[in-house]
FIFIMAR-336895 format. One line per 8 residues: number of its first residue (from 1); their letters; for each residue x, y negated, z negated of N, C-alpha, C. Coordinates in Angstrom, 3 decimals. Layout:
N
NUM	a	X/Y/Z/X/Y/Z/X/Y/Z; ... $
! end
This chain:
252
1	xxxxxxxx	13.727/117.433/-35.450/12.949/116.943/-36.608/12.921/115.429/-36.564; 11.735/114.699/-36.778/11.474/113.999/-37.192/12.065/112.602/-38.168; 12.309/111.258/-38.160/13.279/110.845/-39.317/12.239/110.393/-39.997; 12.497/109.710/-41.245/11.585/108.653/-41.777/10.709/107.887/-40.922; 12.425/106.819/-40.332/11.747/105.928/-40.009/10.930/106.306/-38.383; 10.999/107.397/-38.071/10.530/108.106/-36.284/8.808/107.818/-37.357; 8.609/109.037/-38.077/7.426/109.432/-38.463/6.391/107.950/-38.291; 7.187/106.922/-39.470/6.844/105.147/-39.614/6.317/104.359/-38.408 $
9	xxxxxxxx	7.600/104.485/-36.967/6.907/103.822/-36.091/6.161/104.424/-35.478; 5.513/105.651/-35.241/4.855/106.655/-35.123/3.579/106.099/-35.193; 3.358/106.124/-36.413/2.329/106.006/-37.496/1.597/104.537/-37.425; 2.447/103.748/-37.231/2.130/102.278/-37.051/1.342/101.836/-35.714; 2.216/102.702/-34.741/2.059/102.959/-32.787/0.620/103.382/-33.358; 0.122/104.302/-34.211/-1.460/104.679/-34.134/-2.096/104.080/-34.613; -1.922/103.399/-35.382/-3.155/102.353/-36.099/-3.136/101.031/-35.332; -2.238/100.961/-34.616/-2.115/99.684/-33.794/-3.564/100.336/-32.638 $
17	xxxxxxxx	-2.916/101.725/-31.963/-4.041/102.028/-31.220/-5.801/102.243/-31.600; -5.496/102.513/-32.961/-7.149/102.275/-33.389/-7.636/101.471/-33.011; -6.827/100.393/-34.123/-7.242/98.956/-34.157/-8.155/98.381/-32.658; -6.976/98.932/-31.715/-7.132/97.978/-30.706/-8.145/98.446/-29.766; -8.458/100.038/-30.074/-9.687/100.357/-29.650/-10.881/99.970/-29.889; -10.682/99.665/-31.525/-12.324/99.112/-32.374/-12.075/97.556/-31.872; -11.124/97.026/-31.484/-11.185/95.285/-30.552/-11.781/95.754/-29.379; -12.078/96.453/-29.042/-12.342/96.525/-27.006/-13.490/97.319/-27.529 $
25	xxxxxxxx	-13.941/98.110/-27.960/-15.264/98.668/-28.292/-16.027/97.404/-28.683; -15.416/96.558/-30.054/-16.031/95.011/-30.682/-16.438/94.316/-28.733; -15.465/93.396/-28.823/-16.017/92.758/-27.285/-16.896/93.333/-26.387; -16.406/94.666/-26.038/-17.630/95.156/-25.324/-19.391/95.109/-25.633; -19.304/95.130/-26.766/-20.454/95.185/-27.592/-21.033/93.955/-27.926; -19.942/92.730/-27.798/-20.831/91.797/-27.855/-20.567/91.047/-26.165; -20.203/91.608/-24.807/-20.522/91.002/-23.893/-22.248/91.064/-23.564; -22.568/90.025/-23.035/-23.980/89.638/-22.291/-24.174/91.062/-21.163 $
33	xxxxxxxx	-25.116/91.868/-21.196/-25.480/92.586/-19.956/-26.043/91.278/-18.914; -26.078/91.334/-17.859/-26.763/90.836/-16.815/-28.076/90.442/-17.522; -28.632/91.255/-17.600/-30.329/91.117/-17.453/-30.492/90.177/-18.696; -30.012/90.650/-19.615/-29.933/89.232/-21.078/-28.682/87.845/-20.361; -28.297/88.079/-19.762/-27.904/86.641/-19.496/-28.694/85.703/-18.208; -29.361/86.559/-17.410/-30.928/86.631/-16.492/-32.043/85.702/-17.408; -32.273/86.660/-18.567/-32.618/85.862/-19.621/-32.549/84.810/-20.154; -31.363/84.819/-20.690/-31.256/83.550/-21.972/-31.008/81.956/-20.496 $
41	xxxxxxxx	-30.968/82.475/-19.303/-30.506/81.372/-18.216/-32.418/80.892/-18.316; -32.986/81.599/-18.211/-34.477/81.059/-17.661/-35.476/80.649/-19.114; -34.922/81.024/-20.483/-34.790/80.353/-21.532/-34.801/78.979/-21.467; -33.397/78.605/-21.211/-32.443/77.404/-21.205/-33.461/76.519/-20.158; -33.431/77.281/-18.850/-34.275/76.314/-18.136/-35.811/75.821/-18.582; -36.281/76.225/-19.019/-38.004/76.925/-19.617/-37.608/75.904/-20.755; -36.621/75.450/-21.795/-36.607/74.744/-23.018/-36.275/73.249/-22.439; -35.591/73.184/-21.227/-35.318/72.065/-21.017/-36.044/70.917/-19.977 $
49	xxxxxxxx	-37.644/72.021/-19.236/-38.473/71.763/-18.522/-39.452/70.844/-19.647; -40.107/69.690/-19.006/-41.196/69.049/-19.984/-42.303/69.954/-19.911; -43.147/69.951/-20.622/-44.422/70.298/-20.843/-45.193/70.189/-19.736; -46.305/70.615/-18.981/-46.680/70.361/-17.825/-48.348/69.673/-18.695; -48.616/68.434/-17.760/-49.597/67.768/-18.286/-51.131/68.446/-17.977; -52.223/67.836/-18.936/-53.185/68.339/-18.392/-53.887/68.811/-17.301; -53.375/68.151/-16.203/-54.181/68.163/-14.539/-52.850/67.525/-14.070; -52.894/67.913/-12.761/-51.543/67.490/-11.853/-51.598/66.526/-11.123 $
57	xxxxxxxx	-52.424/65.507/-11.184/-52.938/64.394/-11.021/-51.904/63.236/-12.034; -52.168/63.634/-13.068/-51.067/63.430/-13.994/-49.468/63.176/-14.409; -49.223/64.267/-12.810/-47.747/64.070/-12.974/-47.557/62.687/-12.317; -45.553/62.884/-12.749/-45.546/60.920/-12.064/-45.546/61.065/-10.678; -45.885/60.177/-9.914/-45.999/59.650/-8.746/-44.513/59.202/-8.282; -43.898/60.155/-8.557/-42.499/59.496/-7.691/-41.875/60.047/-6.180; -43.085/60.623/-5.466/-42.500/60.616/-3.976/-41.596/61.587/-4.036; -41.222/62.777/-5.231/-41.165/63.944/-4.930/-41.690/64.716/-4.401 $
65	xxxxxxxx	-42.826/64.955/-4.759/-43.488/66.154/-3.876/-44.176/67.513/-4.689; -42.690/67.865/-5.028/-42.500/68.692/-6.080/-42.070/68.541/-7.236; -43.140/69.323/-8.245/-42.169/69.227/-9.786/-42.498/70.319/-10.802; -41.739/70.451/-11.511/-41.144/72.262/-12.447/-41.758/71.365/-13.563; -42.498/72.140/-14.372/-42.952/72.149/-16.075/-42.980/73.150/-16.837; -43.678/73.089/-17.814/-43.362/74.439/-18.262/-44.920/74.258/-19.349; -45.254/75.456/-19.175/-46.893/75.701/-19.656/-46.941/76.749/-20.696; -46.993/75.846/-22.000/-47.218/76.612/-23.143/-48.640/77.487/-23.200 $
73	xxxxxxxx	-48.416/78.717/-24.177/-49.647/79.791/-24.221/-51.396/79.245/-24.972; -51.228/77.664/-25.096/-52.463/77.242/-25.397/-52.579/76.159/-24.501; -51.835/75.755/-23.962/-51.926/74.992/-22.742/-52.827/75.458/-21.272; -52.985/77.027/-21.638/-53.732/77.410/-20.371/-55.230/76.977/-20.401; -55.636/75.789/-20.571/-57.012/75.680/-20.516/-57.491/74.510/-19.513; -58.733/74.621/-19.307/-59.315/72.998/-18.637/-59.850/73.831/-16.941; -60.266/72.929/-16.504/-61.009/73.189/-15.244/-60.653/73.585/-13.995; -60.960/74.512/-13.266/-59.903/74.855/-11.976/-60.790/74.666/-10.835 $
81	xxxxxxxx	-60.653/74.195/-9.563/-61.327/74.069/-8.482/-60.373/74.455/-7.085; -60.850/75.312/-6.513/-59.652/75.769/-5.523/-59.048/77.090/-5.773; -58.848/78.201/-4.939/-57.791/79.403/-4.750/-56.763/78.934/-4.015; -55.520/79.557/-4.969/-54.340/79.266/-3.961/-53.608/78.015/-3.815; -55.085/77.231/-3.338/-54.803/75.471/-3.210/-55.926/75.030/-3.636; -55.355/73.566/-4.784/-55.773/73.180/-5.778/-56.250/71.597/-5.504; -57.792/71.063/-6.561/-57.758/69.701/-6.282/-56.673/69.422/-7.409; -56.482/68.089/-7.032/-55.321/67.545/-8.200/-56.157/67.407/-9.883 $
89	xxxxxxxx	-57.162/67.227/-9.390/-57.859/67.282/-10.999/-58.082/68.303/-11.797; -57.323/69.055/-11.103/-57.218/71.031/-11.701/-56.392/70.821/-12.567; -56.906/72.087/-13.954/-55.508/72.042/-14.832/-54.355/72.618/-14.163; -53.103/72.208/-14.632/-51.665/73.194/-13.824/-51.732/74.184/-14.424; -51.675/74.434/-15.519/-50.963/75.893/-16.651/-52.469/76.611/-15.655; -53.752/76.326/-16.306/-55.151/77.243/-15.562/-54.915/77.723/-14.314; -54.608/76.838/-13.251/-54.297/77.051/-11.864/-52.914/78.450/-11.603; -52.052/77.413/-12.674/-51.230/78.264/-12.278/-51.264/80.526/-12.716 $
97	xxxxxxxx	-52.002/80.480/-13.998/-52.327/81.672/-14.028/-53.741/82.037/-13.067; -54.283/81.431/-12.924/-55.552/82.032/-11.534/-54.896/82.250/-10.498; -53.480/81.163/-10.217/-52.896/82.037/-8.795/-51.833/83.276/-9.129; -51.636/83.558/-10.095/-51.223/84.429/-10.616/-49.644/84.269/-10.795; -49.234/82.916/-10.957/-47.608/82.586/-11.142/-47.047/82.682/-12.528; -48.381/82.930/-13.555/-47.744/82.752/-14.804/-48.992/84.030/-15.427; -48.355/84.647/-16.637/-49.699/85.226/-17.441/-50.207/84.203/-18.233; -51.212/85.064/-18.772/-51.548/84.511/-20.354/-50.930/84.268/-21.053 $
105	xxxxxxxx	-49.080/84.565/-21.333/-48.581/84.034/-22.421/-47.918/81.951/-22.057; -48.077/82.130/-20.956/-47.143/81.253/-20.329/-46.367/81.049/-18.985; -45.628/79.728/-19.321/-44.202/80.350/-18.490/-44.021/78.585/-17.585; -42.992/78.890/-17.009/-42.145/77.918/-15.944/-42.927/77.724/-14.959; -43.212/76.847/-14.056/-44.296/76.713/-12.957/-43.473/75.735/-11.894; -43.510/75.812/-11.082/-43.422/74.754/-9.606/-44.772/74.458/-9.093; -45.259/73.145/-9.551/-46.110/72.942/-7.714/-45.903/72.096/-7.043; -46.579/72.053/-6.407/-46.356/71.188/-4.646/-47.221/70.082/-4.812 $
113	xxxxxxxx	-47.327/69.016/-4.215/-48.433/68.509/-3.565/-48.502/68.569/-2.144; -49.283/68.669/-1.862/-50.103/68.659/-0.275/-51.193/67.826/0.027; -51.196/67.683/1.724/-52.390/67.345/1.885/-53.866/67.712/1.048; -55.022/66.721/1.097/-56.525/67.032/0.495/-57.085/68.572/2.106; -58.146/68.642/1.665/-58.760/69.960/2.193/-60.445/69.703/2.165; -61.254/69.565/3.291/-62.505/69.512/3.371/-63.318/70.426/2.308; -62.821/71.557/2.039/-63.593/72.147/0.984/-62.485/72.841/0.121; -63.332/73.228/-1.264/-62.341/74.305/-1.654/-63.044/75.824/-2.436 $
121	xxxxxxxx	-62.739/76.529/-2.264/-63.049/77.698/-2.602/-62.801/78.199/-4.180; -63.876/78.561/-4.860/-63.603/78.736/-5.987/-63.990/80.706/-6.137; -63.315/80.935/-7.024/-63.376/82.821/-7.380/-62.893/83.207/-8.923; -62.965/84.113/-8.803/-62.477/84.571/-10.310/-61.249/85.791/-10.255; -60.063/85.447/-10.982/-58.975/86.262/-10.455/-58.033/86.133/-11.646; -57.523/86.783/-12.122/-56.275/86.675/-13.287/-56.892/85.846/-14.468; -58.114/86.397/-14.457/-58.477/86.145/-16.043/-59.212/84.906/-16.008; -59.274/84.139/-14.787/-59.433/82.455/-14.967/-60.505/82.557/-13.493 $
129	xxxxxxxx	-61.794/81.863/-13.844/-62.634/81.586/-12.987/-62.302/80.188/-12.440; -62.524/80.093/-10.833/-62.314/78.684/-10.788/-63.522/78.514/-9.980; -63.962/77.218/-9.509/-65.130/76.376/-9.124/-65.111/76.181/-7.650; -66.334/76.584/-6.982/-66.275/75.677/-5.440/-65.784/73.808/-5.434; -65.523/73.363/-4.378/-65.495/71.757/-4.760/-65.845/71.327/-3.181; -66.302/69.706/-2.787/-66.056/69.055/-1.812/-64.778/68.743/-1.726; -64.443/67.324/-0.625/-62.917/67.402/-0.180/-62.675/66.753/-1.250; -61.185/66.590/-0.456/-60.317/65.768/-1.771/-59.436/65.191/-1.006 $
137	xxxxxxxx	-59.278/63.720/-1.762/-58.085/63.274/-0.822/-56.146/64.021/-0.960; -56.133/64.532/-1.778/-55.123/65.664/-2.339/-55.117/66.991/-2.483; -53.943/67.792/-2.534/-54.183/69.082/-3.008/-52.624/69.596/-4.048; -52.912/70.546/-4.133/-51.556/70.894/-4.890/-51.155/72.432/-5.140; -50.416/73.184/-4.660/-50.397/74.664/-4.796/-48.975/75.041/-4.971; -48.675/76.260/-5.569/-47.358/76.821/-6.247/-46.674/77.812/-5.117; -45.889/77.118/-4.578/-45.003/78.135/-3.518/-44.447/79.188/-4.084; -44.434/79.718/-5.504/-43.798/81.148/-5.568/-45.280/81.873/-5.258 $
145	xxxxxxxx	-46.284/81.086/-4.980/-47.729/82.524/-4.265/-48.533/81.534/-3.595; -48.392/80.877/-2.764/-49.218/79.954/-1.758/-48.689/79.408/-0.498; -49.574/78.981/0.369/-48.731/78.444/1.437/-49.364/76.645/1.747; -50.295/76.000/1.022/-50.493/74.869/0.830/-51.351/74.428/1.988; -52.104/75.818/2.601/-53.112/75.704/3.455/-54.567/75.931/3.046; -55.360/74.825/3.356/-56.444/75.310/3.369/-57.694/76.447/3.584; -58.062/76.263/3.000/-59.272/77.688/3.423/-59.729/77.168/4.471; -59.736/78.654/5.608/-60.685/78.048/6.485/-62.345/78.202/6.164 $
153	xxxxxxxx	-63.219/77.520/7.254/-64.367/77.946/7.427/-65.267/78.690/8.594; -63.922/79.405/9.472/-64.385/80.139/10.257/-63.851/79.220/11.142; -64.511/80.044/12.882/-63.464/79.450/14.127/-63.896/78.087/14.345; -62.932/77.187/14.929/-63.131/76.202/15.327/-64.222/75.532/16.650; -65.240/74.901/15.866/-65.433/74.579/17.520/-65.139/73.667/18.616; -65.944/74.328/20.032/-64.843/74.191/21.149/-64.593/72.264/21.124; -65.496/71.469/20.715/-64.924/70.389/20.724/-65.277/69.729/19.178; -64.978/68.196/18.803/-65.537/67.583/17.616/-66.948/67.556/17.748 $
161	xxxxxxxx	-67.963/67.339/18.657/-68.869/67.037/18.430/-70.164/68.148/18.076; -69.135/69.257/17.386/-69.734/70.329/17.038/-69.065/70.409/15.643; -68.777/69.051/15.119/-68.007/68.878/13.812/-69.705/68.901/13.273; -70.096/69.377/11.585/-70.968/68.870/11.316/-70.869/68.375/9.990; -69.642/68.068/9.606/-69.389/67.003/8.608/-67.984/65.656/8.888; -68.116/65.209/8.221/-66.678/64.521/8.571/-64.791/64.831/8.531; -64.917/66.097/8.264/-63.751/66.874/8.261/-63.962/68.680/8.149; -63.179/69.047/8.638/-63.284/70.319/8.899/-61.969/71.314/9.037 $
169	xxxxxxxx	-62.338/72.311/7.947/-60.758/73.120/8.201/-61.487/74.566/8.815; -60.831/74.981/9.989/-61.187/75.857/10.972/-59.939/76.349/11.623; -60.337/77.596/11.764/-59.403/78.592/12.556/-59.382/78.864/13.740; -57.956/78.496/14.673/-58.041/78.901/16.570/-57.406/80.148/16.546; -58.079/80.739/17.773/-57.859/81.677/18.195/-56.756/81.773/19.508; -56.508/82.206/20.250/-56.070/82.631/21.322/-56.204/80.854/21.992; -55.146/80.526/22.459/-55.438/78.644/23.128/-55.503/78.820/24.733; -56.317/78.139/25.184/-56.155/77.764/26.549/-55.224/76.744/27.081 $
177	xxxxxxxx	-54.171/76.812/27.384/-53.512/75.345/27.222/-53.751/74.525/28.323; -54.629/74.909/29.231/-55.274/73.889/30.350/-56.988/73.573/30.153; -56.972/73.466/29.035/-58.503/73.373/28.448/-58.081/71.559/28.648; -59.297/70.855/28.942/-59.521/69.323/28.919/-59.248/69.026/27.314; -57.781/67.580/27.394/-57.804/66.850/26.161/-57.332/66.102/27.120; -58.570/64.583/25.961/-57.809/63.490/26.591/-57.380/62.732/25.139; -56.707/62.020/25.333/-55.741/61.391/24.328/-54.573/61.540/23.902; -53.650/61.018/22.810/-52.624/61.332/21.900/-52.524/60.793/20.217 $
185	xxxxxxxx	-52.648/62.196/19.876/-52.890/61.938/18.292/-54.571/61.683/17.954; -55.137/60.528/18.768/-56.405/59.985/18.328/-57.612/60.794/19.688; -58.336/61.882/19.367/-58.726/62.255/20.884/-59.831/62.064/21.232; -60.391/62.047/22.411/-61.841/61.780/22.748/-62.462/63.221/22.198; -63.462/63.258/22.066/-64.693/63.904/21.176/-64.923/65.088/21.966; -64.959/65.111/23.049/-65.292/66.246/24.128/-64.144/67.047/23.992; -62.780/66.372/23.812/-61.632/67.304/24.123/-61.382/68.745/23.248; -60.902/69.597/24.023/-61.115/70.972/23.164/-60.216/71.030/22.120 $
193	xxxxxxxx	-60.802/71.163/20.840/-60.123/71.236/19.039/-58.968/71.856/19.437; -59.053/73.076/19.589/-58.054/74.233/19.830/-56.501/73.419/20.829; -57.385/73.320/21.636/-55.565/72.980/22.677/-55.447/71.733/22.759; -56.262/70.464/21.734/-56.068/69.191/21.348/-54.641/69.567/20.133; -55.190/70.474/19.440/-54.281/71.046/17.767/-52.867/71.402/18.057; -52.813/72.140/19.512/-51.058/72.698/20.224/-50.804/71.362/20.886; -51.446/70.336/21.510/-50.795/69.074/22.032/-50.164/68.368/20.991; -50.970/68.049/19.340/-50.544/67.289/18.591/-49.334/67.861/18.019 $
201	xxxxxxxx	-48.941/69.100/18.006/-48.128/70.218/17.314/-48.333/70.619/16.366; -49.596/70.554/15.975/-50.380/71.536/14.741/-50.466/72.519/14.605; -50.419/73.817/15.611/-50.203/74.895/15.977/-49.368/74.894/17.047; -49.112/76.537/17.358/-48.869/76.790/18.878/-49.818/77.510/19.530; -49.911/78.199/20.663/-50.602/79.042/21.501/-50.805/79.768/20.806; -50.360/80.862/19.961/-50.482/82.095/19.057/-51.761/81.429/18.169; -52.269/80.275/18.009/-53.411/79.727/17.233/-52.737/79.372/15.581; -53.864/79.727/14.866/-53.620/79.367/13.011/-54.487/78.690/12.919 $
209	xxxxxxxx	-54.968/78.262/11.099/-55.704/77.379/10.865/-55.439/76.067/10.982; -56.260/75.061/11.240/-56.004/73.653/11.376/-57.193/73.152/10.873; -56.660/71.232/10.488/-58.256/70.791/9.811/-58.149/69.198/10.946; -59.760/69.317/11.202/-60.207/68.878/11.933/-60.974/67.102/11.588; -60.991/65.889/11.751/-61.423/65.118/10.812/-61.824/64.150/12.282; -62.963/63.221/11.916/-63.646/62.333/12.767/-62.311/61.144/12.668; -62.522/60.496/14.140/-61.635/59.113/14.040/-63.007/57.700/14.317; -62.032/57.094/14.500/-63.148/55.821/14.762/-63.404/56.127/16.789 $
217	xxxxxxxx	-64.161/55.044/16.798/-64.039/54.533/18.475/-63.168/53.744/18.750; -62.604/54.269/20.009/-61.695/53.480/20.465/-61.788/53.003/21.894; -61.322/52.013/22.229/-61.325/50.838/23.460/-60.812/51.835/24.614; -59.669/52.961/24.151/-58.835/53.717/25.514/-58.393/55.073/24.652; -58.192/55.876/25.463/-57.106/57.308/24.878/-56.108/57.479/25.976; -55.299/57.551/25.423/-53.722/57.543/26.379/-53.247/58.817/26.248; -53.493/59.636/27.470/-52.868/61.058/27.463/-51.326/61.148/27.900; -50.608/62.333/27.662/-49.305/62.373/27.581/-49.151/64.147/27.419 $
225	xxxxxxxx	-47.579/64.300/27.720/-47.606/65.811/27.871/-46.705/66.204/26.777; -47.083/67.031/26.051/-46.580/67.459/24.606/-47.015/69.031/24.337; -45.936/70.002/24.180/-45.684/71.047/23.738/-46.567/71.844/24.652; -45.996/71.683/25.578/-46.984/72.264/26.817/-48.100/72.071/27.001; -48.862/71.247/27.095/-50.350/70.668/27.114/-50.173/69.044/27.726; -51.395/69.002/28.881/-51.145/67.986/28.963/-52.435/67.231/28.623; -52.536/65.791/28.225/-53.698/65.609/28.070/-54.097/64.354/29.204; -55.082/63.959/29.536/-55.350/62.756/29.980/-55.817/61.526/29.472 $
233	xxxxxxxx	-55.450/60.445/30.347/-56.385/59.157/30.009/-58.177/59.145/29.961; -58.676/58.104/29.091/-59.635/58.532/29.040/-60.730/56.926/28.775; -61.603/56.779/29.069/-62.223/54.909/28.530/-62.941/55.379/27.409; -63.641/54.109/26.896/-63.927/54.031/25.865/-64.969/55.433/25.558; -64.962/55.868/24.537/-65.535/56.735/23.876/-66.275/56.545/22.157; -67.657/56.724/21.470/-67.644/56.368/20.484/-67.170/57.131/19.958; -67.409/58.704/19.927/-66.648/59.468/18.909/-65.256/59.902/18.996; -64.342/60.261/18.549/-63.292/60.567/18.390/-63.019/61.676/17.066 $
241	xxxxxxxx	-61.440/62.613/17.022/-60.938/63.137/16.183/-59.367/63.266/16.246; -58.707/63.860/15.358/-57.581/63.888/14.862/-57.291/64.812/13.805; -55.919/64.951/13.933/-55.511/66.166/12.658/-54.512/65.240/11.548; -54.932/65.183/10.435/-54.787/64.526/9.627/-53.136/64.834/9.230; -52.603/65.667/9.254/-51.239/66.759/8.928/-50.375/66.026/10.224; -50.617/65.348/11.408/-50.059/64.577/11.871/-50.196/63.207/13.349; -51.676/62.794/12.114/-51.835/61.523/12.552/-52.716/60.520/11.277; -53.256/59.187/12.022/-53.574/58.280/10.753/-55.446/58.322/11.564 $
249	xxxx	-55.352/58.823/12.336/-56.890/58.589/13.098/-57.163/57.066/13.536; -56.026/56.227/13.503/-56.009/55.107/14.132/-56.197/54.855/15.348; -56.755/53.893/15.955/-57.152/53.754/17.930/-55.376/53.339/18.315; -54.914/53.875/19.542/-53.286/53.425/20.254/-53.345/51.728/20.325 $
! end
């Protein structure tokens, strides 16, 4: 049998165990699941991002590159020119729901700047029509859905002087890498686009798009052997070209 005081600490031993169950049920109940602390993290970031300005032209000029804003649900308005990749005079929040990085309510954004683009392609996609445009000396596109390449306009041809504007974004195919280039960086006019584009290291053999742009005349072209291609010397020539992504179209 039982004493008093047995029954007492007994009795106490169980309400201690309630208690301490309704404490660990309590905490449990108020820990964060994952997905709400997923949450309230992209909150925090999203409240502490500035406002993203009208056009991305706008942002500061500080030799970042890149920069995060955050695009309120009446902020999505103003003019778009470009799929994918944008002129800088595009709205961000607009752009950014036509490329489909944000809805209609909003949201957090990254873009880029990039090189300009001989043309740009305009369509209608995620609610937001955007506009054909000429070039631009800029561009700007959102790496969570872009790759900061231009549209092409079909294959490249075999040399510049089948350029028929002053810049050109065009697609190689399959490269010859013993096709005639003469120059480096700045090339004579005859030389073939395609395996001029794998000398400069704009592509490789496997091809891709590349953009194509007139240079001045120059006095000489100084060939040299680069990424398997070789090119030659060459005299004066009036026309010339270059790939803007990595040269200035300056004469050597």
């Amino acid at each position: 049998m039982l004493s008093r005081w047995s029954g007492w600490s007994l009795g106490l031993a169980g309400m201690a165990a309630i208690v301490g169950g309704a404490s660990a049920g309590c905490k449990g109940g108020n820990e964060a699941s994952p997905t709400r602390s997923a949450a309230s993290a992209s909150a925090r970031v999203a409240m502490d991002a500035a406002a993203c300005p009208a056009r991305h032209e706008e942002l500061p000029n500080d030799g970042q590159g890149e920069h995060q804003c955050f695009c309120a649900k009446d902020a999505i308005t103003g003019n778009v020119w470009g799929s994918e990749i944008y002129t800088p005079d595009s709205s961000i929040c607009a752009a950014a729901q036509h490329a489909g990085v944000i809805t209609a309510e909003g949201g957090l954004v990254t873009a880029r700047s990039v090189q300009g683009c001989p043309s740009y392609q305009g369509k209608e996609q995620h609610g937001i029509t955007s506009a054909n445009r000429d070039s631009s000396e800029a561009s700007f596109y959102f790496p969570a859905n872009g790759n900061g390449r231009c549209a092409t306009t079909g294959p490249c041809p075999k040399n510049s002087k089948g350029l028929s504007s002053e810049s050109l974004s065009c697609s190689c195919g399959s490269i010859d890498a013993k096709a005639s280039v003469w120059g480096t960086d700045l090339y004579a006019a005859d030389s073939n686009v395609c395996t001029a584009a794998v000398h400069a290291g704009v592509i490789t053999t496997v091809g891709g798009p590349v953009i194509v742009k007139r240079g001045e005349r120059c006095a000489k072209y100084r060939g040299s052997e680069r990424n398997g291609v070789t090119s030659r010397d060459w005299k004066p020539l009036e026309q010339s070209f270059y790939f803007p992504e990595k040269a200035d179209g300056k004469c050597p």
